[in-house]
N, C-alpha and C positions, 0 to 999 in steps of 0.2 A: 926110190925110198928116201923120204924124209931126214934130214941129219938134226940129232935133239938139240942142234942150238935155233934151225931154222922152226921147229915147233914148240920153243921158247917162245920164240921172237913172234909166232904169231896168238900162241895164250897171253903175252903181255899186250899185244895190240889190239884183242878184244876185250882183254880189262877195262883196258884204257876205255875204249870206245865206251863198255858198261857203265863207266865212272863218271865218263862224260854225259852219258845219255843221265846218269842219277842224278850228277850233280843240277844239271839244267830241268829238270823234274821238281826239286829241291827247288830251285832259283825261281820257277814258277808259282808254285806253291807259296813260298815267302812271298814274293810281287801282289798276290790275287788270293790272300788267304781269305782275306773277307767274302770275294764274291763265292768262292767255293763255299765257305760257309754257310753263306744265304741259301745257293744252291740247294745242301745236302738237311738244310732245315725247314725249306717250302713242303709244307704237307701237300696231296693230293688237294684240286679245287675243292670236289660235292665235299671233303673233309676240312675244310679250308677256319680256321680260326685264328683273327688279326694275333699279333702279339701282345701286343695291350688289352683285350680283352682277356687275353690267358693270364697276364699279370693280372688284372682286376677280380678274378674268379680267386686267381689264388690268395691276394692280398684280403679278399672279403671273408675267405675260408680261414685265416691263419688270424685274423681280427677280430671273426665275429661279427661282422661287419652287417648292420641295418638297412636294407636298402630302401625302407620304409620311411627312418627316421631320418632328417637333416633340412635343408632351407632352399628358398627358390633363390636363384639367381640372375639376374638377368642378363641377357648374354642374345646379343646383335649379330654374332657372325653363324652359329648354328641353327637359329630357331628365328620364324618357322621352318622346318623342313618341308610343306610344301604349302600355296597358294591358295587359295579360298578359292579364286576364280578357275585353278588350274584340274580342280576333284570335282566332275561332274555329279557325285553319288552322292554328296552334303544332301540334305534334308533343307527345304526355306526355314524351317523352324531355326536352325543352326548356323545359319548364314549371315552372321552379325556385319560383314561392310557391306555386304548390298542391299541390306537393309538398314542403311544410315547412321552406323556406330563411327564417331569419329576420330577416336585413337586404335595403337595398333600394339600398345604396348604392352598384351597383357598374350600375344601371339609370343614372345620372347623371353618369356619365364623359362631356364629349365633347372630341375631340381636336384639339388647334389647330397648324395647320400651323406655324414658322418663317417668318415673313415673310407671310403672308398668313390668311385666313380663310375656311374650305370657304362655300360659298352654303349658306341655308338651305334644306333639301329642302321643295321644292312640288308635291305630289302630285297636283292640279288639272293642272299644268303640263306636268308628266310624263304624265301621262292623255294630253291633249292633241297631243304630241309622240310617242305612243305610237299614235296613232288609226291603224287600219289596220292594224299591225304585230304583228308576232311577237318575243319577247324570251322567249331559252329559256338554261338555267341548266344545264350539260351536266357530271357529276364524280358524286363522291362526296357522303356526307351531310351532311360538313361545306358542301357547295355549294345541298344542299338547304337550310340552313339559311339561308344568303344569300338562297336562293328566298323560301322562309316571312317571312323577315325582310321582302324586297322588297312581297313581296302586304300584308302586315300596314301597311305605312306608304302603300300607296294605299289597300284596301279602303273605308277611310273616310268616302271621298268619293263612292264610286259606290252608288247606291239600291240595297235590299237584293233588287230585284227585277231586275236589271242586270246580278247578276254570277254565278257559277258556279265550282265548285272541283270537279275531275273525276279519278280516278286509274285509271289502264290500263295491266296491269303495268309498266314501267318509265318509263312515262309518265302526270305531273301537268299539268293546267291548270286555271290561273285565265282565264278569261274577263271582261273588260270589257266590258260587251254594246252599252251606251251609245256604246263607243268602236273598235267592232271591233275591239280589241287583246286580246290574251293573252301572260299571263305563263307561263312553261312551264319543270319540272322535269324531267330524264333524268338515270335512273341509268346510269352506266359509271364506275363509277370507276379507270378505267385508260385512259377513254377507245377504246381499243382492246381487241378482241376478246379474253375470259378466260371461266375457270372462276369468277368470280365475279359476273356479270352477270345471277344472278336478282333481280330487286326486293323478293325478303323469303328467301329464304334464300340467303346469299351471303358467310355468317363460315366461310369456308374458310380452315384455315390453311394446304396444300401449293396455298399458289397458281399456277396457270401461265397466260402471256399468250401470245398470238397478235400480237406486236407489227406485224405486217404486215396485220392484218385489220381494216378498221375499217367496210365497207360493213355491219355486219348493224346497227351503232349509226348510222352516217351517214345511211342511207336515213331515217332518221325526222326529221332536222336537215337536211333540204330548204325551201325557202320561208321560212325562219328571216331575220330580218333582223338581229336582236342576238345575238349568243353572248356567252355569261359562260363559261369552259371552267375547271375545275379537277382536279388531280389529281395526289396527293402520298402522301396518310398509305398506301395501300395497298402503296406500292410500300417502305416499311421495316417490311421482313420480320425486317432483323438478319443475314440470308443471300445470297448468291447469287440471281439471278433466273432463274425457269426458263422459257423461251422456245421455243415449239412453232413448229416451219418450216412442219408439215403441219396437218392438221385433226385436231380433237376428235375421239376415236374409239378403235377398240380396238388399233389401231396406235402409238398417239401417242407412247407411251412410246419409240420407236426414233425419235422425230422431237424429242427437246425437247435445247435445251443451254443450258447454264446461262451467265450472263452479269451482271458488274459492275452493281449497279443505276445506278450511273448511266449506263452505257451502253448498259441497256434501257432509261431512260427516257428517253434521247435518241431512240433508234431507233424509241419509241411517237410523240414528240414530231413527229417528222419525217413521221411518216404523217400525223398533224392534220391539219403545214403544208401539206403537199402533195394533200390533201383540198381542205383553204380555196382554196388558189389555183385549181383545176379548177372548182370550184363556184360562189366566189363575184365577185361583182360589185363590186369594193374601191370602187366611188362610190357602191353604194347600201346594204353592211353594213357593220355594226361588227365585229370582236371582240375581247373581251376574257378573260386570262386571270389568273387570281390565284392568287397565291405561294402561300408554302406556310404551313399556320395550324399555331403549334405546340402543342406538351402541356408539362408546367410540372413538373419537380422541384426540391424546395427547393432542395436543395445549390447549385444555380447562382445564387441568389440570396441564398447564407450562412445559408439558412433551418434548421429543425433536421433532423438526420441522417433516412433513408428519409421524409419528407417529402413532400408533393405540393400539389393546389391546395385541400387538405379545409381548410378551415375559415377560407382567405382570404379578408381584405373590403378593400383593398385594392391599388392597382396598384405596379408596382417603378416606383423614382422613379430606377435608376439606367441612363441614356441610351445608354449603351455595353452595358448587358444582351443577350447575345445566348444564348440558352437552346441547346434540343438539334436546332434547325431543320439541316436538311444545308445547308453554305455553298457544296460540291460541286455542287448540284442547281439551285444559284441560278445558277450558271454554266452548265449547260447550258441551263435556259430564258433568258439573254442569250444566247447564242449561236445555238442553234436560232432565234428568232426576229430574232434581226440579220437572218437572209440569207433570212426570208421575202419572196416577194414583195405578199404582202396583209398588211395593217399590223396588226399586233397590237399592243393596247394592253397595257401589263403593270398590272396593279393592286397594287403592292407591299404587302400587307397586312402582311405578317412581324414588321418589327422595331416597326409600333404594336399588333400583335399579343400580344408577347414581354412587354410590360411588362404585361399583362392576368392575373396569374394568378389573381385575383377571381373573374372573369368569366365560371367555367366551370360548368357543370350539379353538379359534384362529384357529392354521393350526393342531391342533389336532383332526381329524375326518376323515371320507371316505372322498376322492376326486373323486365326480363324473367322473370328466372329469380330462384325464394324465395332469400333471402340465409340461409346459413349461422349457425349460431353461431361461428366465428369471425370473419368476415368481420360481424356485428353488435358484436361485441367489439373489431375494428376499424375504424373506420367507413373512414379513410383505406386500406382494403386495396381498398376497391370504391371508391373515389369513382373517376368519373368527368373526368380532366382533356385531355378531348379535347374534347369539345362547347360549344357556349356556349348561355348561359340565353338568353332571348327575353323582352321586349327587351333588347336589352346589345347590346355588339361587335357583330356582325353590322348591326346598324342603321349603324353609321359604316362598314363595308364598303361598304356602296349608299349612303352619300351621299358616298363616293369615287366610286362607279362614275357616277352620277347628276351629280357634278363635272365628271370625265372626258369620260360621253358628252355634256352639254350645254353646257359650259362649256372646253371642250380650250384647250390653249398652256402648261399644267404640265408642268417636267420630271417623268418617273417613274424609270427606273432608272439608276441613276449610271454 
């Protein structure tokens, strides 16, 4: 039997040992507080949100912060984020240094909001957040170029055996095979049912819409979980819009009347929304819709007389700049989508848009058709002030849209 001083002597010498084993626990702790830190603050990867992007969400949240409004800047060590030669999926049309453009400075614009700072786009991330899903780009060419843009800044990252680029008339898909996700192109550039809806012959100038018809384009934007919708340059005609009640046919002509363009492209607008609501599931799609991308004549920026965007290398530095965009049209898409009831997001591209007259393909791209002797005697009679090069603009388009859909709490339209 134990004598109580001999089971003193050994409760003090397990103390002991305890105090020793805390103190060194303690001593660790102080040494390596930091990396424990880090440790116990890394969220799960597929969860995974840099910390400066979480700063920037909340900084945009607590400011109010514009991610629409502010200035380009030009900036040599982030942009481009990828290679003209490097994205097989460019369009020739978009392909401004292989076709003889001979600065590269308008590749290294990137635009900074007023009070905050866009996240850096992470294309891993986006993958990740994409697994599963469908993300489809539904408008005209300037949307496809958003498309192209979009595929071009993730491709990168997925093995060359992984992925796929598919085109079936008015529908494109990239495939992420790795990640069951695809990215997806549709032509409608009216959105709604027209005389312009073939995928390669479709420069009709007596245009006419079926503003009430949108099932022959919808049925294939089923399953869809992200929409990017655009659609603008089609509808300025310059004229009247002609507006068919009945169906394409040999009758039609006794069925069309003509109507205010912005009030057929309210009335196209309106069948969208009224689409979207029947269709979708506002807890588990996105969509988003982006303004209107405009074309550049000098005159509006005191440039020299018949003027355009031929032979500019950089951007208008004045803030108030607002070109030939319709400011009419910009109120009907706040309006239409006020009183939707599935949320649409507005992507205000426009007025960082407007200050871009750099930016555009000009006479740098395929020429469908042989160019003329005078039309070579004047380069600026053909240039091109509607499209943008690749990479350029269109890349800050999707890391708005990429802001938006992962990062949301920015105000967008005023």
């Amino acid at each position: 039997m134990k004598s109580p001083s001999s089971s003193i002597s050994i409760r003090k010498t397990s103390y002991s040992s305890y105090f020793l084993i805390l103190f060194f626990i303690f001593f660790l702790v102080i040494i390596y507080s930091q990396d424990f830190l880090c440790i116990l603050r890394q969220p799960p990867l597929e969860q995974e949100k840099d910390e400066f992007e979480q700063k920037v969400v909340e900084k945009a949240a607590e400011t109010g912060c514009d991610l629409f409004s502010g200035e380009w800047v030009y900036d040599e060590d982030t942009r481009p984020q990828y290679e003209e030669n490097e994205c097989p999926y460019i369009q020739p049309q978009l392909t401004c240094q292989a076709h003889g453009r001979p600065d590269k400075g308008y590749q290294h614009w990137r635009w900074q909001p007023h009070g905050c700072s866009l996240p850096s786009f992470n294309a891993t991330f986006m993958l990740e957040m994409l697994r599963g899903k469908r993300m489809m780009f539904i408008g005209d060419s300037l949307n496809r170029g958003q498309f192209v843009s979009m595929v071009c800044l993730l491709h990168r990252v997925i093995p060359e055996n992984s992925k796929s680029f598919e085109t079936i008339d008015s529908l494109t898909v990239f495939k992420a095979k790795n990640y069951n996700a695809s990215i997806e192109f549709y032509w409608a550039p009216f959105l709604v049912e027209s005389n312009s809806d073939d995928a390669v012959v479709h420069r009709i100038t007596d245009r006419i819409v079926r503003a009430g018809s949108i099932n022959k384009h919808a049925k294939h934007w089923k399953g869809v979980d992200i929409f990017v919708f655009n659609t603008y340059l089609w509808w300025m005609t310059g004229q009247k819009m002609k507006i068919l009640r009945g169906s394409f046919g040999d009758e039609m002509k006794n069925n069309i009347t003509l109507m205010e363009t912005e009030d057929a492209y309210k009335l196209a607008l309106r069948r969208v929304v009224r689409w979207l609501e029947k269709n979708l599931d506002p807890h588990q799609n996105r969509v988003f819709f982006a303004t209107m991308s405009p074309t550049h004549e000098s005159e509006g920026w005191g440039g020299e007389k018949d003027g355009n965007c031929y032979k500019e290398t950089t951007p208008i530095k004045d803030v108030n700049y607002w070109g030939s965009s319709s400011k009419k049209i910009m109120e009907v898409i706040k309006q239409v989508f006020k009183k939707s009831k599935v949320g649409i997001s507005v992507l205000n591209i426009t007025q960082l848009s407007e200050y871009r007259k750099d930016a555009h393909t000009s006479i740098h791209k395929k020429q469908w058709n042989p160019l003329t002797a005078e039309q070579i005697a004047n380069p600026k009679s053909y240039a091109d002030c509607t499209h943008w090069c690749l990479p350029g603009l269109q890349d800050t388009w999707n890391e708005l849209l990429y802001t938006e859909l992962f990062f949301p709490g920015q105000k967008q339209l005023k």
